[in-house]
N, C-alpha and C positions, 0 to 999 in steps of 0.2 A: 495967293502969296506963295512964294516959291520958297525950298528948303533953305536957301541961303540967307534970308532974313530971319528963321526962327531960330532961337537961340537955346541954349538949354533950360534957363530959366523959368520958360513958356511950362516946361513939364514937371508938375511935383515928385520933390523929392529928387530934380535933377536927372530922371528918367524918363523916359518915353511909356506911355501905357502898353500894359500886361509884356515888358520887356523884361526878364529878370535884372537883377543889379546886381549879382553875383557870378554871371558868367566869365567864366573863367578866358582872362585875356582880351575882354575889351573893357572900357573907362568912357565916362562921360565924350571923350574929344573922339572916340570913333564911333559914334553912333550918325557922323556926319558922311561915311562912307556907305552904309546901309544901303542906299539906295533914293528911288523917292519917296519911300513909305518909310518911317520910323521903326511900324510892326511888322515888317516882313524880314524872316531870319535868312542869312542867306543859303544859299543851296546847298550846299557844301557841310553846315550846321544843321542842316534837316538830314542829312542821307549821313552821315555820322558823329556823333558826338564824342569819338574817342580824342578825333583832332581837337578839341577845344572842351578837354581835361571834365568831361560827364562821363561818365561810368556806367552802365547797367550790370541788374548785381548777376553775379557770377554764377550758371547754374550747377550743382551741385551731382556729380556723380557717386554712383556706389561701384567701387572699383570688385566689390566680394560679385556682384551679377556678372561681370565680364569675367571673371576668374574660370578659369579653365575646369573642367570635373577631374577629379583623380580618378585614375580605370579602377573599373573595380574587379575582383579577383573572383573568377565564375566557377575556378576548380571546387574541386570537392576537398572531405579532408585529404583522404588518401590519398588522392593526387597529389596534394601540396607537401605529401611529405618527402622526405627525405628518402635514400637509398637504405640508410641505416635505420631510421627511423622504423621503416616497413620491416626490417628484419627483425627490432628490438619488438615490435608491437606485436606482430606473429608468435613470437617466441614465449611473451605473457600469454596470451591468448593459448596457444597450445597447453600451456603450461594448466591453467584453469583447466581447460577439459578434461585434461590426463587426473590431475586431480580428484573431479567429479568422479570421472567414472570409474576411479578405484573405491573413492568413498560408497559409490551405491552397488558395486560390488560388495563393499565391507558390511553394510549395515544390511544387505541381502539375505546374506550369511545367519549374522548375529540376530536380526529382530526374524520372529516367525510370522509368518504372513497367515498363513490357513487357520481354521477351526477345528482341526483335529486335535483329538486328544494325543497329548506328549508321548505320554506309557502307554502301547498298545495293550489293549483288552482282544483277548482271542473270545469271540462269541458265537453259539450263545456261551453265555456261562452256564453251566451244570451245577446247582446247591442241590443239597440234601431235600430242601424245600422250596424253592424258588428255581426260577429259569429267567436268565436275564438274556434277552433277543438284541437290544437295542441302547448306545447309551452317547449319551453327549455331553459335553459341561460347555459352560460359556460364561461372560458377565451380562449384568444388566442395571438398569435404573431403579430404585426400589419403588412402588406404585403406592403416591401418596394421596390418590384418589380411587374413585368410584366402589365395588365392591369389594374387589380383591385387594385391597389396604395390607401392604407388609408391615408385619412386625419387625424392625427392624432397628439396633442402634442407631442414638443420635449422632447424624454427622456423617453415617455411612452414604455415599454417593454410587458408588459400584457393587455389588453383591454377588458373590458365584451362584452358580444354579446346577442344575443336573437335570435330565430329562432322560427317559428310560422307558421299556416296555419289559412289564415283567409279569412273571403268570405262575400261577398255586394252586392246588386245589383247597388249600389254606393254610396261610402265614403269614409271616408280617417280615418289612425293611426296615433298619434302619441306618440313617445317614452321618455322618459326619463328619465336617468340614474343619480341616488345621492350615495355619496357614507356612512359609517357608521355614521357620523353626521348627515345626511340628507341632504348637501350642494349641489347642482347638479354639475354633470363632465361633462363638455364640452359642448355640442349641444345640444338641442334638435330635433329631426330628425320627418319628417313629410313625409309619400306616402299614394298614391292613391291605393284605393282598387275599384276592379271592377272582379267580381264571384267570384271564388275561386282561390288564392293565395299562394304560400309556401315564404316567405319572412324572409331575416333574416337583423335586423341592429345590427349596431354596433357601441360604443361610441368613443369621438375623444378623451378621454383621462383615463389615468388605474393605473397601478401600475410603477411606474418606478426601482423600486429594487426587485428582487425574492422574496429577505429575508419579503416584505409587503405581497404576496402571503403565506408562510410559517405562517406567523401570524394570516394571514385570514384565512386559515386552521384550527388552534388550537382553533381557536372562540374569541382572544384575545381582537377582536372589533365587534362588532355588522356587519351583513350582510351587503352589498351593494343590494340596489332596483333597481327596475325598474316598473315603472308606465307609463301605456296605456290607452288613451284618444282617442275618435272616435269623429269625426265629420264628417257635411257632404261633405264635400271636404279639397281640402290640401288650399287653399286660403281664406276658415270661420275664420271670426275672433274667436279669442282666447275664448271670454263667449259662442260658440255654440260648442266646446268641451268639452264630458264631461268623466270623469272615465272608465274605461270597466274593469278593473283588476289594481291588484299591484301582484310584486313576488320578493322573495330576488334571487339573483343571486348566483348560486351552484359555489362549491371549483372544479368544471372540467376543465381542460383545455388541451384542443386539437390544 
């Protein structure tokens, strides 16, 4: 039976099979131009569907991937600066250093750096009874172990000391320790000499904060002394001792 006897009827739902009935721009009465086949679309509807209103969806770009790089800037600082810039920046910079180096100039001056003692001692000393060869002061930690345990006030952190060589054929030292008022700290301490001796003492009380060390450095208070009395044993009352030396105690401490 040829095309022209079958009718639309013949097809449910007034379609031809697997034909859409939605395609856009034909109707039941052109499904008779088709061809001979009901199901074959024509050429033209297979190689595009935009002529006969199908759509495929739209592929979606990222327009930020194609976006150009911004250059990026490879100078240094310095480079990037200014004419002005570099002169104002020099001129801090200078300014700092000059700075510096009058400050360690200044505090070169003012703090003392060495272990020497302040007041020279001309040695040896010549006593009546003692010969003093040798002397030193310094600070130290007070030793709150092992045998040699100072006696020493609570709270005290630094203590002066004194170290010496002195020689007799017998008598005795004694020491004492005042500090910038001239008020004495703590003991007075009294040994026996007999030939020649290396002896160091040491007071029962000093600085209890760093930051007083620090001060005494910068000269902020007058030295702390130390005054040495000979007599002829450690058991002479007090009027048969007399002077042998005075010395300010030096910013060392070991």
């Amino acid at each position: 039976m040829s095309n022209d006897s079958q009718t639309p009827e013949n097809f449910p739902n007034g379609n031809p099979p697997d034909f859409p009935a939605d395609i856009s721009g034909y109707n039941e009465n052109d499904l008779w131009e088709l061809g001979d086949s009901p199901n074959e679309f024509p050429k033209d509807l297979k190689e595009t569907k935009k002529s006969y209103g199908i759509m495929e969806k739209p592929v979606s770009t990222d327009d930020s991937q194609n976006a150009p790089t911004p250059p990026v800037d490879t100078r240094t600082f310095y480079a990037s600066l200014t004419g002005l810039e570099k002169i104002s920046l020099f001129a801090i910079v200078a300014t700092f250093a000059i700075s510096a180096v009058l400050a360690i100039i200044h505090f070169s001056k003012e703090i003392p750096i060495d272990s020497k003692i302040s007041k020279i001692v001309k040695l040896p000393i010549e006593g009546k009874i003692l010969t003093i060869t040798t002397v030193e002061t310094y600070w130290r930690k007070p030793n709150s172990q092992g045998e040699s345990i100072d006696v020493v006030k609570r709270g005290a952190i630094l203590i002066p000391n004194i170290k010496m060589t002195a020689s007799g054929k017998s008598g005795a030292i004694r020491i004492f320790f005042r500090d910038s008022d001239g008020t004495l700290v703590g003991d007075s301490t009294t040994l026996a000499i007999s030939g020649t001796q290396d002896i160091t003492i040491s007071a029962t009380d000093g600085f209890s904060d760093i930051g007083m060390h620090a001060s005494y450095r910068t000269g902020e208070h007058p030295r702390w002394m130390i005054q040495a009395f000979e007599g002829p044993s450690v058991d002479a009352p007090i009027e048969n001792f007399h002077p042998i030396f005075e010395t300010e105690i030096s910013t060392d401490i070991r």
